[in-house]
N, C-alpha and C positions, 0 to 999 in steps of 0.2 A: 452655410447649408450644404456646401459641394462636398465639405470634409465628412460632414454627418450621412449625407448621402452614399457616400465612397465606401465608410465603414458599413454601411449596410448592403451591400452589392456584397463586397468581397466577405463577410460574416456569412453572407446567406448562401453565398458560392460554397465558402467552406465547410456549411452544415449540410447543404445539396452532397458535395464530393463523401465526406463521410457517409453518408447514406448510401452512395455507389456503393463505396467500399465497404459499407454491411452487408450488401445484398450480396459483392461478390464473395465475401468471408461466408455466408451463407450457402451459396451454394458451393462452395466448395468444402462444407463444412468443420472447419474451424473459428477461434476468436479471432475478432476485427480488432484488438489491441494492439495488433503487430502492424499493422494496415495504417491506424490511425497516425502509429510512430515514425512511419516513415513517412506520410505524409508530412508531417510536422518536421521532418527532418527537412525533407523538399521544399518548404514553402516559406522556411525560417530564413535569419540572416543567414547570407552567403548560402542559400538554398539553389535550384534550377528557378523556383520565381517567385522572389521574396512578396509577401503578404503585406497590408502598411495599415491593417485597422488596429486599434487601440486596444494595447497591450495590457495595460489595466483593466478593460473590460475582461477580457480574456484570461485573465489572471482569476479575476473576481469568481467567474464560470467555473471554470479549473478548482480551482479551491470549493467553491459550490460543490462541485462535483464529486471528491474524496469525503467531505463530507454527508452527501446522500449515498456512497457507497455505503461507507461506516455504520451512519442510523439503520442501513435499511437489514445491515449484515446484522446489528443488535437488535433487530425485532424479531429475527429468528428465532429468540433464546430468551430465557426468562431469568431473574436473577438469578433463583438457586441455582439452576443449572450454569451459569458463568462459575459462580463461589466453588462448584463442584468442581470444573473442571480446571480451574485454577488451583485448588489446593493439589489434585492428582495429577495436574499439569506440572510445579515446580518443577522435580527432578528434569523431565523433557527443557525448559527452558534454561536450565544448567548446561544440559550436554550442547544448547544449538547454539548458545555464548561461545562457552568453549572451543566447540568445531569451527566457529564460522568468523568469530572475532580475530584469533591468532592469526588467517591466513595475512587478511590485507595490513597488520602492522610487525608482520615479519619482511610481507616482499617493503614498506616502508623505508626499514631498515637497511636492508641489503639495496633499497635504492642510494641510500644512503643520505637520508632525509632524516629532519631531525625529529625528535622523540614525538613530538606535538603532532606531526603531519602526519606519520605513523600511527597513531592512535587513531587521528582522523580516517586511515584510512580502513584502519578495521572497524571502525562503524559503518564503516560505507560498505563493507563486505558483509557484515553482520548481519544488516536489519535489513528483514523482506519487506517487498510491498504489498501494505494491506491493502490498495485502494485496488491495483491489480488483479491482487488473488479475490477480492471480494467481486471484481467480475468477473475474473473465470468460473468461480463456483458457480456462481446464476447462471450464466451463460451454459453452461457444462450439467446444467441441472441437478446440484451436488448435495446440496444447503441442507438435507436432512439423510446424505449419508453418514454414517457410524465412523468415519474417520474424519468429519467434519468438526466436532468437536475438540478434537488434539487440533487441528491446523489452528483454530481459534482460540484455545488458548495459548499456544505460542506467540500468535500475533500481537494477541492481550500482551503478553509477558514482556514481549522486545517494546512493545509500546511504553510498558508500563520503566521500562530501563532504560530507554530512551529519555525519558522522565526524569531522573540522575544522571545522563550522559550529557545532554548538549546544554545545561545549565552549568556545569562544572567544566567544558571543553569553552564557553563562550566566556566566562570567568578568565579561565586562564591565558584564552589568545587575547586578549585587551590589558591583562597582568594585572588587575584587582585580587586582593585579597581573598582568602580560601571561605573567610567564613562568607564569602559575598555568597556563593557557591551552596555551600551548608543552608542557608536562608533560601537560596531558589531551590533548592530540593525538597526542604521539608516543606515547603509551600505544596511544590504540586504532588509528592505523594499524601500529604493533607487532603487535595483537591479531588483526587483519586479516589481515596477513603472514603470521606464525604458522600463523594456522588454514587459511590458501588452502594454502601450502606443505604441510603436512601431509595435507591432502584430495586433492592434485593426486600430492604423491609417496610417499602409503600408506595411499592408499584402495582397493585392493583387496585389502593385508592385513590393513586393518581390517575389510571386510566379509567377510573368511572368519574373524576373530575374533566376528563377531557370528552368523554364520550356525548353526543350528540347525535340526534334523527340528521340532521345534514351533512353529506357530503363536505361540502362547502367550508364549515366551522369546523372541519374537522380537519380538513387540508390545511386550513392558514392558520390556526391552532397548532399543531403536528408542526407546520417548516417552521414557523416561525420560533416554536420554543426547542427545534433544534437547532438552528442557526446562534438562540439568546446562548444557549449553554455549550455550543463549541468554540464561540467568542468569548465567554467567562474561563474554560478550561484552557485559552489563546493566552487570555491575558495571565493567567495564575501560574503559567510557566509549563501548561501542560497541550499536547497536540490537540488540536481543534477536534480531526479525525478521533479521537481517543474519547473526547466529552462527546462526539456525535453518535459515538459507540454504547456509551453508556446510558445514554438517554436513549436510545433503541431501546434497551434492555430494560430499562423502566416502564415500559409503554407491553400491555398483554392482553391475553384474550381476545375479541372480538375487536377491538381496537387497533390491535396490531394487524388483523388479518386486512381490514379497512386502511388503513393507511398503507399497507402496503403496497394495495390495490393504487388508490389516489397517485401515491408518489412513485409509482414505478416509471412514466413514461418520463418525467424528471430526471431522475436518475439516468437514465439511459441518456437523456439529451447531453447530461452535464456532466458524467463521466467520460463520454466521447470529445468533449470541450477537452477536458483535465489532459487526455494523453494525445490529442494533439498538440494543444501550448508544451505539455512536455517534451514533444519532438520538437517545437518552435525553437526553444531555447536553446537549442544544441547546434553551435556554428560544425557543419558536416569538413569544412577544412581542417579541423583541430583532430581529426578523428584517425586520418594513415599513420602519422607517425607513433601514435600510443595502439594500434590497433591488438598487433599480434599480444602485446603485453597485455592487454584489457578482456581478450578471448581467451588465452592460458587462464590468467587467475577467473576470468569467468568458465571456463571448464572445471577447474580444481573445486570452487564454491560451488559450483551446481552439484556435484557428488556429496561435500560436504551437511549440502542441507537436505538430500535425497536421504543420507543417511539418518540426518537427524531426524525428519517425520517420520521415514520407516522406524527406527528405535520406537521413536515416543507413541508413533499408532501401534505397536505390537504389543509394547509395556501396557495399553488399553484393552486388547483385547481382540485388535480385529485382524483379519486374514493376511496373507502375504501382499496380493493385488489392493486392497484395499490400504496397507501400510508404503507401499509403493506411489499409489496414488498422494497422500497424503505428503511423501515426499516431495513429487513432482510440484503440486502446487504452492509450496514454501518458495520453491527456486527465482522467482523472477523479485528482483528488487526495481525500486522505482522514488518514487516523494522525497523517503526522509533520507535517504544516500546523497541526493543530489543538496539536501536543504544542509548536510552534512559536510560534504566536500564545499559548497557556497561558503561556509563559515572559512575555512581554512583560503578560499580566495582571494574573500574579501579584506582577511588578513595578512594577503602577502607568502604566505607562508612557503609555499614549492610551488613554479612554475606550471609544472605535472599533472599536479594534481585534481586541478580542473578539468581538463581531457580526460586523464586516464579515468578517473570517476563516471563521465559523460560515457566514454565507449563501453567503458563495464555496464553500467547501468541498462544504457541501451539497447546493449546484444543481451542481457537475461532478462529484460522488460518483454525481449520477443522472442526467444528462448522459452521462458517460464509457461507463456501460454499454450506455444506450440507442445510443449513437454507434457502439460500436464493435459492437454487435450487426446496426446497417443501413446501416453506411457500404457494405456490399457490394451490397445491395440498387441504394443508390443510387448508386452508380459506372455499375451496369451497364444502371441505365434512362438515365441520363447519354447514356451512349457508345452503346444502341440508337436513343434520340432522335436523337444525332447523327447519326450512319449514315443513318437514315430520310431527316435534312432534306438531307442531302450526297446 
């Protein structure tokens, strides 16, 4: 009982300390995602004062918690409009492959790592974090701005190639056969298919199956049939995040607006879990010697993926500030970077690559937020200075 005890002192310490660190991300008005990370940086192994509660709990939370980002980001949005901004979205998710994949399997190369680990590590440069950006948008009050649709289907998109990527990269690092590879891919773009079609053409019969005069049946309905189908899309070879995405999207009308309600103080609870255990993970010794190299190529990617949301929000339709915006919040990577470089770890592969992944990660997980919380700020002294000196 003293160990059970224990884990619940230091749990409830850590959810009290976060709480601080909302109130003072509050008034000082920016995201506490930056706050959370370091705390988890400080508290983790080889931290200032290691934590010892049960890291599986924590894990379980953490994962809870990208997952109620994701459902609550796809209740936003109704199928058509996904299908919609999917189909106008492609080209955009061509150019942010292109811009954003090349850098980390060029420096790879020139590190002089071999082709495997280089690959790895342009996924690690590649793919933003949804669980991130889906709390800055809330946080940042965003979710039905007109440049919020491009950020989402981007996220859609790398998700959806993620999908083909770490099937075909875990294949190869273990040396199995390609068609091993072909077999988990057409599995989970199957699984994909499947569940979009389903969401897009009987999602409003499905939300008058779930709808309910109670609260109540409507909460433990809602988690639990997001939790069954981000574990089905787990197991199918596809990001849990991705089926918790989709099943958002399923769910409309009145139903969504209610669940939203229900599970909003969730979400917050168990997103704030998710990126502290992310900072847990990160032994802060590993971090000087790959520092300068993981802030270079995280400066060069944060341009690259500013570009990309500006391109893809302007190719939409919206304003300069608004395509700017859209940029900013692309920037910060986080989940599948790290779940990404763990693969090539736990393989042996480059030394390196566990670090410099972790510091990259790291510094645009708190980057990203800060970025996209004053890119507006500073557009618009930008363009008053201009004015002034014109």
């Amino acid at each position: 009982m003293e160990d059970i005890s224990l884990i619940f002192i230091e749990l409830g310490a850590a959810i009290i300390g976060l709480a601080l660190l909302t109130r003072l991300a509050s008034r000082l008005g920016f995201s506490a995602i930056p706050l959370y990370l370091l705390a988890g940086l400080a508290f983790g192994n080889g931290g200032i004062l290691p934590l010892q509660f049960s890291e599986d709990f924590v894990h379980i939370g953490a994962e809870i918690g990208v997952i109620l980002l994701l459902f609550m980001l796809g209740l936003e949005y109704s199928g058509e409009e996904l299908g919609e901004n999917l189909r106008s979205g492609f080209p955009a998710g061509i150019v942010d492959f292109l811009l954003n994949f090349p850098p980390g399997l060029i420096l790879g190369f020139l590190l002089g790592w071999s082709p495997l680990a280089a690959v790895l590590l342009g996924g690690v440069t590649y793919i933003s974090s949804s669980g991130v950006i889906a709390k800055v948008l809330s946080e940042l009050g965003r979710m039905n701005n007109r440049e919020t649709p491009t950020i989402i289907s981007i996220l859609v998109l790398e998700d959806l190639i993620m999908a083909v990527y770490l099937p075909i990269v875990a294949v190869l690092l273990i040396g199995q056969e390609i068609s091993q590879a072909v077999l988990s891919v057409s599995i989970a773009l199957a699984t994909v298919g499947t569940v979009l079609f389903v969401a897009v053409k009987y999602g409003k019969k499905f939300s008058k199956l779930i709808a309910h005069q109670s609260d109540e049946v409507i909460l433990l309905t809602t988690f639990g049939l997001m939790l069954f189908v981000a574990g089905m899309a787990q197991r199918l070879q596809v990001s849990a995040a991705i089926g918790a995405f989709l099943m958002g999207i399923a769910i409309s009308d009145s139903i969504a607006e209610r669940t939203h309600k229900l599970l909003g103080p969730s979400r917050d609870l168990f997103a704030a879990i998710f990126f502290l255990f992310f900072g847990l993970q990160i032994d802060p010794a590993s971090l000087p010697p790959v520092l300068l190299l993981a802030v270079s190529l995280g400066i060069f990617t944060t341009l690259t993926k500013i570009l990309t949301g500006w391109w893809a929000a302007r190719r939409a339709k919206t304003n300069p500030l608004e395509a700017f915006r859209a940029g900013a919040a692309l920037v910060a990577r986080g989940e599948f970077s790290i779940v990404i470089a763990g693969l090539g770890v736990s393989a042996g592969l480059e030394p390196q690559l566990g670090a410099l992944s972790a510091a990259y990660v790291l510094f645009l997980a708190i980057l990203g937020p800060i970025l996209a919380r004053f890119i507006e700020p500073i557009y618009l002294t930008f363009h008053k200075e201009k004015a002034t000196s014109s």
